[in-house]
C-alpha positions in Angstrom: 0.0 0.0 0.0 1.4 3.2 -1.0 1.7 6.7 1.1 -1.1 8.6 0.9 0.5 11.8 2.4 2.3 13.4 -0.9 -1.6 12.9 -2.8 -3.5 14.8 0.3 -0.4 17.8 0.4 -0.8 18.0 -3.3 -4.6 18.2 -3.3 -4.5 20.4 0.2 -2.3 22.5 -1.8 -4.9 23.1 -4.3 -7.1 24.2 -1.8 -9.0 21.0 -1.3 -10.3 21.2 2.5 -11.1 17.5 2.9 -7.7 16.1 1.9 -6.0 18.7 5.0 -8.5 16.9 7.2 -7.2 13.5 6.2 -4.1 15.6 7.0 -5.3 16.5 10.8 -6.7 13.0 11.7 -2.7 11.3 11.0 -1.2 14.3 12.8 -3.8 15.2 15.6 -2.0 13.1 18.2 1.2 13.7 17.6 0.8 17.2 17.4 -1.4 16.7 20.3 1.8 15.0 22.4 4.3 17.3 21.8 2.1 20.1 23.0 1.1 18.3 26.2 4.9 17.4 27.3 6.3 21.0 26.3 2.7 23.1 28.1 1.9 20.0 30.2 -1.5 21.1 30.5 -4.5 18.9 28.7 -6.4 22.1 27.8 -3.2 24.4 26.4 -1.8 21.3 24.6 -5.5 21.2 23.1 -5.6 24.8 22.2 -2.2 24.6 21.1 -2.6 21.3 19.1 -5.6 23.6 17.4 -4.0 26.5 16.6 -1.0 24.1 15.1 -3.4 23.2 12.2 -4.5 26.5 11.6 -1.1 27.6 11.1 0.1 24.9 8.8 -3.2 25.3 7.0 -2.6 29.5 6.6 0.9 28.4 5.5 0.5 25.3 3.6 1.8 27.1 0.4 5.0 27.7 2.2 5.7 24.5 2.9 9.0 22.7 1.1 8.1 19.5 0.1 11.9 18.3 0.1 11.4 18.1 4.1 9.1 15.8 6.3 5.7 16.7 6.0 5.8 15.4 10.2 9.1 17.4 10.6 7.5 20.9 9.5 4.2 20.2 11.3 5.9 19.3 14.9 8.3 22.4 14.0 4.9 24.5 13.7 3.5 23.1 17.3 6.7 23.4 19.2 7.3 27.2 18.1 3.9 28.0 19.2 4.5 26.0 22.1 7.5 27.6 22.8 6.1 31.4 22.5 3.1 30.0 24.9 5.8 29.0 27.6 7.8 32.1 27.2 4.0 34.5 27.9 3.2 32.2 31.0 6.9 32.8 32.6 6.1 36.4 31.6 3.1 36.8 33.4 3.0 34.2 35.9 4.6 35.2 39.0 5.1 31.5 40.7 5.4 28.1 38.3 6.5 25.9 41.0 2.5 25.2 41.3 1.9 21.5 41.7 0.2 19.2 38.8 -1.0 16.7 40.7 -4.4 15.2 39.0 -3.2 16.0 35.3 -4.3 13.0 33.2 -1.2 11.1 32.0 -1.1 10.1 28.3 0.7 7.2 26.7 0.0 4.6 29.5 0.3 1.0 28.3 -2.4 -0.7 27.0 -2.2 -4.1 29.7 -3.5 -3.3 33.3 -0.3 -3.7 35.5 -1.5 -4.5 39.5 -1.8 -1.4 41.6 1.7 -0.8 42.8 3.1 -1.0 39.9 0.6 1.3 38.5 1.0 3.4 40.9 4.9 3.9 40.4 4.5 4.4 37.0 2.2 7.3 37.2 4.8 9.0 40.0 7.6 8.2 37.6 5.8 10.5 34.6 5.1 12.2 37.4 8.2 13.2 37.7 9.3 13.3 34.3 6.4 15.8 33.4 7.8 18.3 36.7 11.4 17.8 35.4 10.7 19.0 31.9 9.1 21.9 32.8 12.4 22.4 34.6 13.9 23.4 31.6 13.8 26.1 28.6 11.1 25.9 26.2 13.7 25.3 23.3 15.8 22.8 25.1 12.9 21.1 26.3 11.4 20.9 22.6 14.9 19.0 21.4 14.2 17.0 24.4 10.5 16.0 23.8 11.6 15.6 19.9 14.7 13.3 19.9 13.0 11.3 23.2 9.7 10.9 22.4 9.6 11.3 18.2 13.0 9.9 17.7 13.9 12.6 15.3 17.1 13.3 14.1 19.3 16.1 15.0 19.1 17.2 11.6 14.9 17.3 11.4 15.1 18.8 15.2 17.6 21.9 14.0 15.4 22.0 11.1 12.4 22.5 13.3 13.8 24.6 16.1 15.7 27.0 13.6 19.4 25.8 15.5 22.6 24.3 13.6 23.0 20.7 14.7 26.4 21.6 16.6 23.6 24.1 18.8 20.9 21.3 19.2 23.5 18.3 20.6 25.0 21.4 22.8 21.5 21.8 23.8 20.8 18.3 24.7 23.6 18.2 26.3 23.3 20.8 28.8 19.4 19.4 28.7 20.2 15.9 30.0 22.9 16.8 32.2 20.4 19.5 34.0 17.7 16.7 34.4 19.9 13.9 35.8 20.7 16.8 38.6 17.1 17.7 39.0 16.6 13.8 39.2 19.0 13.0 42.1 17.6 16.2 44.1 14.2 14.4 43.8 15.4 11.1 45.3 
């Protein structure tokens, strides 16, 4: 079965609504997860996950079909992200506010026993608090080479960095959360 993708950006292209839906539905979550671990907020990630696809839908004509399709879209989400992280620190006096009762995402799909659900949940938890730890760029190379395996390439692509500045960045990135990780324990 061929890739439908290059047929729905050509149509979408052309204007034709339906074939940027089909667009939306392959992306939504995606788009949807990034937004959630860089905001960690259900509703923002929702709003931002929104205003995502209105963007790339505005801009379609600017996108360069010689990159990802995925690459350019997740570019689009963790910009916006990032602006909607640097407003909060901007206005928000305090964002050591606690996130207990956020709905996790991702959980497997077999029901582990209670404990064991229980650690889990504390350990992305944990994860969630020790992102936020960080800045919204470095945390977007985190989110992007962790959780959508992309390459350092596709990640300076998407954040606007030279490679050299995105493997600095996750550098400095995973040596500040193994520190903030053996505070917590």
């Amino acid at each position: 079965m061929t890739n439908p993708e290059p047929l729905w950006l050509a149509q979408a292209l052309k204007g034709d609504a339906e074939a940027f839906s089909q667009l939306v539905e392959t992306y939504q979550r995606p788009v949807f997860n990034l937004c959630y671990r860089m905001l960690s907020d259900p509703d923002e990630a929702e709003d931002a996950a929104q205003e995502t696809f209105m963007r790339a839908y505005n801009g379609l004509h600017r996108y360069d079909n010689q990159r990802s399709f995925s690459t350019w879209l997740l570019s689009i989400a963790a910009h916006y992200c990032i602006d909607q992280i640097r407003r909060r620190r901007m206005t928000i006096v305090s964002i050591d506010d606690d996130r207990e009762g956020v709905p996790e995402i991702d959980l497997p799909d077999h029901t582990p026993g209670p404990e064991a659900t229980f650690s889990q949940h504390e350990e992305q938890r944990r994860v969630q608090m020790l992102l936020k730890t960080l800045g919204p760029q470095d945390r977007a190379a985190v989110v992007m080479l962790y959780w959508y395996e992309m390459s350092y390439e596709d990640i300076a692509n998407a954040l606007g960095l030279t490679v050299s500045a995105v493997k600095s960045r996750l550098h400095r990135a995973r040596l500040e959360l193994a520190e903030h990780w053996n505070k917590t324990n």
